[in-house]
N, C-alpha and C positions, 0 to 999 in steps of 0.2 A: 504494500500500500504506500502511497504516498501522500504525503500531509504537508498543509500550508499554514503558517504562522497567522491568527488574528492580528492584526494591528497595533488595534488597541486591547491588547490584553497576552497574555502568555500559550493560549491555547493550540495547540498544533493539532489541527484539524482534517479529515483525510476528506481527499479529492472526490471521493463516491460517498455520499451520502442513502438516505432511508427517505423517501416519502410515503405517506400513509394513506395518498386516494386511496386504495383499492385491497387494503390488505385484509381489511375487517372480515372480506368474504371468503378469507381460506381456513379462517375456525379459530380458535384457543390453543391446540397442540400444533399447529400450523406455524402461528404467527409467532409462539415461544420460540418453538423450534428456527427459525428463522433468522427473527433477530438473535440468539445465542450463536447462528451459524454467519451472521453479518459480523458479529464481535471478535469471533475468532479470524476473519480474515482481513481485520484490521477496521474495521468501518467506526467509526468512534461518533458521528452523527446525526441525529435521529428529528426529523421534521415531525412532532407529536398533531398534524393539524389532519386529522383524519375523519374518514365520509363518516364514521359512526361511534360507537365507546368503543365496539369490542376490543382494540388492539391495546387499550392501555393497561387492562391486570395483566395480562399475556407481556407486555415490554417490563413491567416492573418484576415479574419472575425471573425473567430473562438476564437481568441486569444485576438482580440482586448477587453480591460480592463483587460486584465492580464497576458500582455506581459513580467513582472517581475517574474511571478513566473513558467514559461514553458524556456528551453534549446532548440536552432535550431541548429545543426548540419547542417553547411551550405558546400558543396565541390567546392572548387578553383580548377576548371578542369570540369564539371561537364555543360554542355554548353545548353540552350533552344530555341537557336534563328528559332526553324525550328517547335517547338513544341514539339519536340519527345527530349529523351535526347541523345545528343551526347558529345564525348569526346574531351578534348583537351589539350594540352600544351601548348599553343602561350597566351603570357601575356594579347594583349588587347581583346582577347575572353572572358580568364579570369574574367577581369574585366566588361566589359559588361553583361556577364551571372551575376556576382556576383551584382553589380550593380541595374539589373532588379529582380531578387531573395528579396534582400533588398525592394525594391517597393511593389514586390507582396505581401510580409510578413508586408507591413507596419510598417516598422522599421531600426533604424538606429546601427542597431549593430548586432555584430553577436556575440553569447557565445561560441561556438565553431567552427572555421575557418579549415576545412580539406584540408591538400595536398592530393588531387582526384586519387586514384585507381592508385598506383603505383608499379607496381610489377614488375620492369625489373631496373638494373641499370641505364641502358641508359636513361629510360624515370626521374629516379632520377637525376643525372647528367642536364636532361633539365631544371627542377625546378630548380636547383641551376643556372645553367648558364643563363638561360631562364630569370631572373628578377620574379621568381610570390613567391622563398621563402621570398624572401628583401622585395617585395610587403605586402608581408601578414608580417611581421616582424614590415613594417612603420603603418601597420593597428593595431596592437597590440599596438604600443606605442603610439600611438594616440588614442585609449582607444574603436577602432571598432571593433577588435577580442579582445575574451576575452582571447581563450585560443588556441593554435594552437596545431591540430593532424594530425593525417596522417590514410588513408584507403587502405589497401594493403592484399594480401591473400600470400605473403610470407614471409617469416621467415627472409632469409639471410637479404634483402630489409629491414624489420622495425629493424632489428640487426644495421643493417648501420645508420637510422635513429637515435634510441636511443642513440649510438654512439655521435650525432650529439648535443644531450640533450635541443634538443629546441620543444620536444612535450609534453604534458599533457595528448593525450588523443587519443588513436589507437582503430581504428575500423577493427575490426577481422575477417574472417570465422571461427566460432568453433563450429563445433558438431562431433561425434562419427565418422563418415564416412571421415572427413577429417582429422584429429587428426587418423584415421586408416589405409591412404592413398587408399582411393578410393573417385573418383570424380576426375571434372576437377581440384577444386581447393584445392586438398590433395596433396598441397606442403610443403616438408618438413619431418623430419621421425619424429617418437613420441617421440622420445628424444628432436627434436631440436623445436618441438614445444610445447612442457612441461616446456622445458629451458626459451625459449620465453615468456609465462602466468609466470613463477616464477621470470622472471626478471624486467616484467612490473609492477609486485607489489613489487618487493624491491625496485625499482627505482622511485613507487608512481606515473607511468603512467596506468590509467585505461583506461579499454577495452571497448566499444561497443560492442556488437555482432552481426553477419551479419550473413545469412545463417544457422540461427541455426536448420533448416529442410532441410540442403541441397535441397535449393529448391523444398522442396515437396517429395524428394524422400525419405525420411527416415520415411515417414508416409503411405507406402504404399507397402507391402510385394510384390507387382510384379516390383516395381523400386527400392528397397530399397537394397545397393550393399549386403548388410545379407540376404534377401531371407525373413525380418522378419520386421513387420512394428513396428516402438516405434509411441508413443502417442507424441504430441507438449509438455504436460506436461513432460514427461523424457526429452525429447531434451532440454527444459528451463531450468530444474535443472540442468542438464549435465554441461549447459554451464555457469550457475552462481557458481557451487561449483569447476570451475576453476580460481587460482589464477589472481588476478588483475581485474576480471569482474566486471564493476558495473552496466552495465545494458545489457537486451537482446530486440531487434529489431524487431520482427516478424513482416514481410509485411499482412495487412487485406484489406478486399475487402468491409468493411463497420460497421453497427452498430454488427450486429449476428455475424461476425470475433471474434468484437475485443468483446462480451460479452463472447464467450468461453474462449480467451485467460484469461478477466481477471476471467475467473474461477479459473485461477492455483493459486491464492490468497488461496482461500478456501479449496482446493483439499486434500485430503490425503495423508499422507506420504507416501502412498504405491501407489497412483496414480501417485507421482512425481520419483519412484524407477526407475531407470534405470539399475540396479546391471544385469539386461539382457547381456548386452554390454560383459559383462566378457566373455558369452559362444563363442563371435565368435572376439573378439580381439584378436591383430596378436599374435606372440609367446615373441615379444619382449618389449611387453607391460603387460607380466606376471610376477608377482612379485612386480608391480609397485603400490600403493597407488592411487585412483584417487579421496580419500575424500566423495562415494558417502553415506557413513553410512551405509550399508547395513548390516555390523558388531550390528548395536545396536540392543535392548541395550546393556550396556556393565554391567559386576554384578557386577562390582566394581565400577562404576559409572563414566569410562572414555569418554569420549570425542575423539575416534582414531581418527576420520579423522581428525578434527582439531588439536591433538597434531604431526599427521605425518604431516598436512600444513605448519604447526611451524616451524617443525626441515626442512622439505625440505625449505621453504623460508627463513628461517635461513644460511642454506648453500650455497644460492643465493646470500646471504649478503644483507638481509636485515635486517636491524637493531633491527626494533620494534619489531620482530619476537620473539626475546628474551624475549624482555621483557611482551608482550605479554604470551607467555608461562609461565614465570614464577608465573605471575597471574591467572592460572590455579586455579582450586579450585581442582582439580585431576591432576597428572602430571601422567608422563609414569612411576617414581616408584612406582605407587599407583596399578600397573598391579599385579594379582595377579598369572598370567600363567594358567587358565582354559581352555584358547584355542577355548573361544565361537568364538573371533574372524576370527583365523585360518579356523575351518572350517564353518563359514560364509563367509567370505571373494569371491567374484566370482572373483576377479584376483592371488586368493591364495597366499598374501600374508602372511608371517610367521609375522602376527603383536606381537605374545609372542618376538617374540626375536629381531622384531623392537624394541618395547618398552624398551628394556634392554639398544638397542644403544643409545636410544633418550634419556632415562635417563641418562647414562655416560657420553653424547656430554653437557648437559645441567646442570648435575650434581645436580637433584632432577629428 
């Protein structure tokens, strides 16, 4: 497995995560058995926002004797009292849901505390007004949330958020289809959700990832809005070689789910390629860098996607960005202008004559 440092905080968190659409419906010995079998192959984080209860006695057997070393992603909004999940924004729901959540999970903390699926002002405005941010606030300082995020599918919403500088840790929709404005939750144009990934890593709020198969539909060339199915494998790369991601989420239905997923451990470079996505991204997403390597190698020995990550999160202002680059062992004047990259490249970007800017900007 591998694991990516929080930001703001010590946590080293692993690249494949647990979501919980769908797991309620493979039973109690199932869903133990499952998550105990996620834990042993390193999986340390657990998206607790699931279609029903059942999955939460089942995670807190699972976990018990090593409750220290797995992350619950727990949502304040997020309500079970009926069995099924429903939504809400009234504080003492809140806290009841949250309250019984803690029970199930056997445990008196929570690592990560989410403001629950907020995409409209209005429903932000109620969290503030509402008493459940102050709530979750008095929960942090008294040492039951560890870290407080927010779960939202749009752009302008987590921008206000950030704004706000009281999150750690945004849980996203990000794959190809909504980053290309198709689907319900392809809010947002590809600037301003590029913008979004490159702000949340200067600003050292990491991502979750939600929906990284648009529900299924990007796995399946008769629902897939391209006419063209990608592999879970593209879709997971996709969304971890976008800035700020530290892990990705995919909902399973049991043991055989999650043994595919964590195939992408193993998988080949070319089984994780998604460089496909160039042929049918919109027009204004051409010329743009999206880090997938498809360019290597390089015969000078650079590193593109990571030196274009640099300079773009560099101009996001973020700091280490620099310095970061500068520890390059190949910088962008090390480009020799062969042009393997240009025509590799599937979004056609002219990386010859990036690398000149990124040289000049950085001045190596």
């Amino acid at each position: 497995m591998e694991y990516r440092k929080l930001p703001k905080g010590t946590e080293e968190i692993s690249i494949l995560g647990l979501g919980n659409s769908s797991m309620g419906e493979a039973g109690e010995k199932e869903i133990e058995a499952s998550v105990s079998m996620a834990v042993e192959n390193g999986i340390n984080y657990f998206d607790m926002a699931a279609a029903d209860s059942a999955p939460f006695a089942p995670f807190g057997r699972a976990v018990k004797g090593c409750r220290d070393k797995v992350h619950f992603q727990i949502h304040f909004g997020a309500e079970y009292t009926t069995g099924t999940y429903g939504w809400t924004l009234n504080l003492e729901k809140i806290k009841k849901s949250v309250d019984w959540q803690l029970k199930m999970l056997r445990t008196d903390y929570i690592d990560f505390g989410f403001i629950h699926c907020i995409d409209e002002d209005a429903d932000l405005k109620k969290v503030v007004d509402g008493g459940t941010l102050e709530y979750m606030k008095k929960l942090k300082k008294n040492g039951v949330i560890r870290h407080i995020g927010l779960s939202s599918h749009t752009p302008e919403v987590v921008e206000k958020v950030l704004d706000m500088g009281i999150i750690d840790m945004l849980m996203f929709s990000i794959n190809p289809a909504y980053d290309y404005r198709h689907g319900e939750y392809a809010i947002g144009s590809v600037d301003e959700r590029t913008a979004l990934y490159r702000r949340c890593e200067a600003e050292g709020v990491g991502i979750s990832v939600m929906k990284a198969f648009s529900g299924g539909q990007l796995l399946n060339a008769k629902t897939s809005p391209f006419k063209q199915a990608l592999t879970e494998y593209q879709c997971i790369q996709y969304a971890l070689d976008k800035p700020g991601v530290l892990t990705v989420l995919p909902g399973i239905r049991g043991r055989e789910d999650l043994k595919r997923i964590l195939g992408f451990l193993d998988a080949a470079p070319e089984e994780k390629d998604y460089s496909v996505i160039g042929s049918f991204a919109p027009q204004d997403a051409e010329g743009v860098c999206v880090y997938c390597n498809h360019c290597q190698p390089c015969p000078a020995g650079l590193d593109v996607g990571l030196i274009n990550k640099y300079y773009d999160l560099s101009q996001a202002g973020d700091a280490l960005a620099r310095d970061h680059y500068m520890n390059l062992e190949k910088t962008a004047s090390d480009c020799i202008s062969c042009g393997h990259c240009d025509r590799r490249c599937p979004f056609h970007v002219e990386q010859t004559g990036r690398m000149k800017e990124i040289a000049e900007y950085f001045g190596r």
